[in-house]
N, C-alpha and C positions, 0 to 999 in steps of 0.2 A: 416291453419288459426289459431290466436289466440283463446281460449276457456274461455269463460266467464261465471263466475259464477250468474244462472240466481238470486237469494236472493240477493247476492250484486253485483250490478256489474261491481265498483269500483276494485275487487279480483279474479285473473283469476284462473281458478282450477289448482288442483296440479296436478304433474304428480300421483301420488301416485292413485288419483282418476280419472286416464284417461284425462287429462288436458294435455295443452305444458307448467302451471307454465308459462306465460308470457301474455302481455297484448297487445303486438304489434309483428309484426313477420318482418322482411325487406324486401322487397319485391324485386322479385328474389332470393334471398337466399335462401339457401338450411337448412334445418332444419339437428341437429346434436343431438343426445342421448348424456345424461349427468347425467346418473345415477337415481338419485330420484329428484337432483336438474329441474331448468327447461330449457325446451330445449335450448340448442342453436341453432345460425342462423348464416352463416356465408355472409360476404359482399356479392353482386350480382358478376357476374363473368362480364367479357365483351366478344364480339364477339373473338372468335379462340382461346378462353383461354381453358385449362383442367381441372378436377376436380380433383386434386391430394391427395392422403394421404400420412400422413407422421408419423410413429413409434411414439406413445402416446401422439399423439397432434391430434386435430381436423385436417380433412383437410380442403384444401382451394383450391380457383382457381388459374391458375398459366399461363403463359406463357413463353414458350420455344420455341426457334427455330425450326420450320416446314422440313421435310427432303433436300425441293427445296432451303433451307438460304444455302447462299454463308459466310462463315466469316471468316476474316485473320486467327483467332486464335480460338483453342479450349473453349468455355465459361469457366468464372472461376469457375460457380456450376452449374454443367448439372446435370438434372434431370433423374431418371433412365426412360430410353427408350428413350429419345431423340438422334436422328441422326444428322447430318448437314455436308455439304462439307466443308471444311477447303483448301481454295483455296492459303495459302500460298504454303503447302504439297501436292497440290493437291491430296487431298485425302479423301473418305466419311471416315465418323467415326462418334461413336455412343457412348450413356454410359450406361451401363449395368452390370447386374451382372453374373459374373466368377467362376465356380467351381474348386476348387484347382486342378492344373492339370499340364499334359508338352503337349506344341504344335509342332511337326514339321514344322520347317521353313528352307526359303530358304538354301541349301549347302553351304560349303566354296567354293574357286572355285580351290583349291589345300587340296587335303585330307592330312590331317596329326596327328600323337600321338604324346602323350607325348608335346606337344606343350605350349607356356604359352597362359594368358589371361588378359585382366582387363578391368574393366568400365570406360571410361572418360566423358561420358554425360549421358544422362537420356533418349539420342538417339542414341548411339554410344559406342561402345562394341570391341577392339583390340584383334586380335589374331596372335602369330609372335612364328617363328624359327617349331622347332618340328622335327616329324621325316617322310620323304614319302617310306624310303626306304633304304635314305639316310640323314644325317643331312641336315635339311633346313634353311634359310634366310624368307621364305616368310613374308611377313605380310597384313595380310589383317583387311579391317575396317566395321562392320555390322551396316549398321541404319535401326534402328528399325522400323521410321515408312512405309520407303521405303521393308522393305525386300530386303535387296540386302548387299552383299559382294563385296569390292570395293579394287583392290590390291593396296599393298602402298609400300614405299621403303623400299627394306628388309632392316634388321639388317644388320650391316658392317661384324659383324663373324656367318656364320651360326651355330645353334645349338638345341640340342633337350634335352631335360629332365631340361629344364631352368624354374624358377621362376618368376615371375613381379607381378608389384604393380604400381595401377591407385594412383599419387599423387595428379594433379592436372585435371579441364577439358581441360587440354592441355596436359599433361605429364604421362609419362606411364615409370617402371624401368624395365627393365631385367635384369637378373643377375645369372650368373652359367652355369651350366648345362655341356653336353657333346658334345664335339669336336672328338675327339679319344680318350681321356681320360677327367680325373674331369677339368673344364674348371673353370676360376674367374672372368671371362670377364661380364662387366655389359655396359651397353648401354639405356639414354635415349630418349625416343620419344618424338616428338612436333607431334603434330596435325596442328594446326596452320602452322609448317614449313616441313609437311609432310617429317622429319629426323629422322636418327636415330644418335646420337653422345656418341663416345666413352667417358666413365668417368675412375675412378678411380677403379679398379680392387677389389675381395675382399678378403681378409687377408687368406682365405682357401679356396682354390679352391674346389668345389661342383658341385656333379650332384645331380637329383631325389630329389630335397631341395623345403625347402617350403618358400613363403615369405607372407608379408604381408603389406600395404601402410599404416599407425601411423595418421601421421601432412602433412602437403602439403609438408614437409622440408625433412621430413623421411621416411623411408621404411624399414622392417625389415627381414630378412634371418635367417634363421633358420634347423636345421637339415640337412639330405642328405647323399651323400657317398664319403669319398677320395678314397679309397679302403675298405675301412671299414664303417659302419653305425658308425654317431657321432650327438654330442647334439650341435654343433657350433652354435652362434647367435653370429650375426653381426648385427649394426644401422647403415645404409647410413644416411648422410644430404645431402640433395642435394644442399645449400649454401657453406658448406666446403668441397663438394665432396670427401665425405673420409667415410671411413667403420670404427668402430669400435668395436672390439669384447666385448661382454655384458657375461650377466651371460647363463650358459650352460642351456639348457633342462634338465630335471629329465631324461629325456628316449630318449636316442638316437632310430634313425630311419630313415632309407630315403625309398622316395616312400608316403613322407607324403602333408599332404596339409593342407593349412591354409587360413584366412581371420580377417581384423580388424572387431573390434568391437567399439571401437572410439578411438579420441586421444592420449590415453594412452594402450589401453591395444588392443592384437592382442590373438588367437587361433590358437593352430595347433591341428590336428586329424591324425589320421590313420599310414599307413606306412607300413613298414617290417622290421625286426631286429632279423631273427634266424624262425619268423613267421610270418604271420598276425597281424597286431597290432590296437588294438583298443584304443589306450592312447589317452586321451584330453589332452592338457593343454593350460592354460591363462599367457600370459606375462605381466608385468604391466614395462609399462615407466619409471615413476615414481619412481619405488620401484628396479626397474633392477633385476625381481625374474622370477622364472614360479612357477606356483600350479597347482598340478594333478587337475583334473576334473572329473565328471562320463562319461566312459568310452560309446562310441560308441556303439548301439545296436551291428552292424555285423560289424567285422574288416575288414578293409581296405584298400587294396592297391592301391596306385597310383588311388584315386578319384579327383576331382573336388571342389575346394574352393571358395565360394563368400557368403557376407554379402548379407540381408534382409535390418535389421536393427541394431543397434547396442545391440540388443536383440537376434536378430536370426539369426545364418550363420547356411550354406547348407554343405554337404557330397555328391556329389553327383557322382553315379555310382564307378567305380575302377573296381577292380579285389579282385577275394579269391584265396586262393590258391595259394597263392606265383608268381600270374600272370598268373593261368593256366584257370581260370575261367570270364569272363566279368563278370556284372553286374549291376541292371538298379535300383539300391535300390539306395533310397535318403534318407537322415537322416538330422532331422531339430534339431540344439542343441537351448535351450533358456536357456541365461544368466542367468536371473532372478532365473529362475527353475534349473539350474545345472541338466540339463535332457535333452537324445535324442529322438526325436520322429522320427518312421519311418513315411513317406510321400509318394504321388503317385508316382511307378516308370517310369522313363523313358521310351519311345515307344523303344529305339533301346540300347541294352544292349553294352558298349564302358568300355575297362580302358586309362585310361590317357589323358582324358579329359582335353580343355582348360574350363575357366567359367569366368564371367564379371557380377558384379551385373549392374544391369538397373534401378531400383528402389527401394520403401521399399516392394515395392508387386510382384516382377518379377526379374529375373537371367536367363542369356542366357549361355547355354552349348555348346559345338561342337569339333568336330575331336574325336583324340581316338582311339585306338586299338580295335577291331571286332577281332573273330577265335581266342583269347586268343592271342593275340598278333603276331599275323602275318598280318594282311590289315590295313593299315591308311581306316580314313573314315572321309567323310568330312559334313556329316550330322550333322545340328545344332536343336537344340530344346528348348524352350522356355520356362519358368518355371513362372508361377503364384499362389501366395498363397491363392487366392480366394479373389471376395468381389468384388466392384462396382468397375470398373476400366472404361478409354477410351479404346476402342476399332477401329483397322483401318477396314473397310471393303474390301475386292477386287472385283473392278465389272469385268464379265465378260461376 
């Protein structure tokens, strides 16, 4: 109830003096601390509504979707703890908050290393060629919200230690890698036309090479081995179908891996070359340059490459040791910072991981050599960098 001051009672007491400082209150509303000022009151709620707070703002009452709502599509601002089926996906889902972490998810359904990878949707995650044993063709496609792996036409030339780069949400490049020896052979995917078509080959044949997708137009190649570790960068367009050689890397290397950062400028990390190799560097478009960077916490072979944001790409798992050791260390470089942070490791220690970013908050990894390079494995896991995300549930 409001608090009146009995001498005048025109002036309602302050808070200061045990008062609410107001002269009327709303009725239903909920009364709100405001310091020495006087209180607030927030509007009445209505039936099935919440009492929600919200980080430095009074709260208020709110409505949200009830667990039993049916709705085509995920709200465009769910509340945290809000559930609801989403009957296009048919699927419950929920929004909540996520501790930085890796999830096991469903297998590929053909284990493989050394394999490539790329994101084409923000559901949809490509993984193709590798190795089971033998060079592979497979290719298979992960959606996120189903968990499931769905096999697709392989590549025309089977291969393993190959590169790719997600251009568009339809187009995915490969490109390199090993046949019997260093192969040039590049090939792109439609989704849309579940293909794989042969293009133009690249100027130096490469295995263990790293790539990275620029512009919708581009894709970039970088590093690897003819016989020997070299600094080779090549630009695809996918308009002129044609590669052309740019300015070298500072630090030859293959066994490395990379990811863009935007438009203009892409990242490679790690590798081997005589050793372990812990070299950064940034490529810029633009300028047709690389510039060292700070170096990787734990040097790295044959890891796992995918963008966050164009702030922060992933290192994720490899090998030490010149391929004699797995490892499930993840290492987050940010741009801004010209620094790597080490991150939660992986549940299952793999070199030569494929990886696909999914979002700005989540990167799906899988396949990879287990026993330091003797078992393909076809275990995928799911990487998020924490903070209020959707979430799918599985009933069972």
């Amino acid at each position: 109830m409001a608090t009146i001051n009995p001498i005048n009672s025109n002036i309602p007491i302050e808070v200061a003096n045990g008062g609410t400082g107001d002269t009327t209150l709303t009725a239903h509303g909920v009364l709100v601390g405001n310091g020495t000022g006087a209180v607030a009151v927030t509007a009445a709620g209505t039936t099935g509504q919440f009492f929600t707070a919200t980080t430095s703002a009074d709260p208020a009452f709110a409505t949200y979707n009830s667990r039993m709502d049916s709705v085509a599509s995920n709200p465009a601002s769910p509340i945290v703890g809000q559930d609801w089926f989403n009957s296009t996906n048919t699927a419950f889902r929920g929004y909540g908050n996520v501790p930085e972490a890796w999830v096991t998810k469903q297998s590929m359904n053909t284990a493989r290393a050394e394999l490539g990878g790329a994101g084409l949707t923000t559901n949809n995650v490509l993984s193709f060629g590798g190795n089971t044993g033998a060079v592979s063709a497979v290719t298979e496609l992960y959606d996120v919200g189903a968990n499931t792996w769905t096999t697709k036409t392989a590549l025309n030339t089977a291969r393993s230690q190959l590169a790719g780069a997600g251009l568009t949400s339809d187009a995915v490049l490969s490109f390199g890698g090993l046949i019997v020896t260093s192969s040039a052979v590049t090939e792109l995917y439609s989704l849309a036309g579940n293909s794989w078509t042969t293009k133009t080959a690249l100027n130096t044949a490469r295995r263990l090479l790293g790539g990275a997708g620029l512009t919708t137009d581009a894709a970039l190649s970088f590093g690897g081995n003819t016989t020997v570790p070299v600094a080779t960068t090549e630009l695809y367009s996918l308009a002129g179908n044609s590669w052309t050689a740019k300015t070298a890397m500072n630090n030859a290397r293959y066994g490395l891996s990379g990811a863009d950062i935007d438009t203009d400028n892409a990242l490679s990390f790690g590798g081997f070359n005589a050793a372990d190799s812990n070299k950064t560097e940034i490529y810029q478009l633009s300028g047709n340059s690389w510039t060292n960077k700070t170096n990787l916490n734990t040097a790295t072979y044959e890891c796992g490459g995918a963008k966050l944001t164009s702030d922060l790409q992933l290192c994720i798992a490899g090998t030490t040791g010149g391929g004699g050791t797995d490892i499930k260390t993840t290492q987050l470089y940010s741009v801004s910072g010209n620094s790597w942070t080490t991150k939660s490791n992986m549940n299952t220690a793999r070199g030569g991981p494929g990886a696909g970013s999914i979002t700005a908050a989540s990167v799906l990894a899988f396949g990879g050599w287990t026993g330091a390079g003797t078992t393909p494995t076809a275990t995928t896991e799911l990487y998020h960098s924490g903070g209020n995300v959707v979430v799918t549930f599985t009933v069972t």
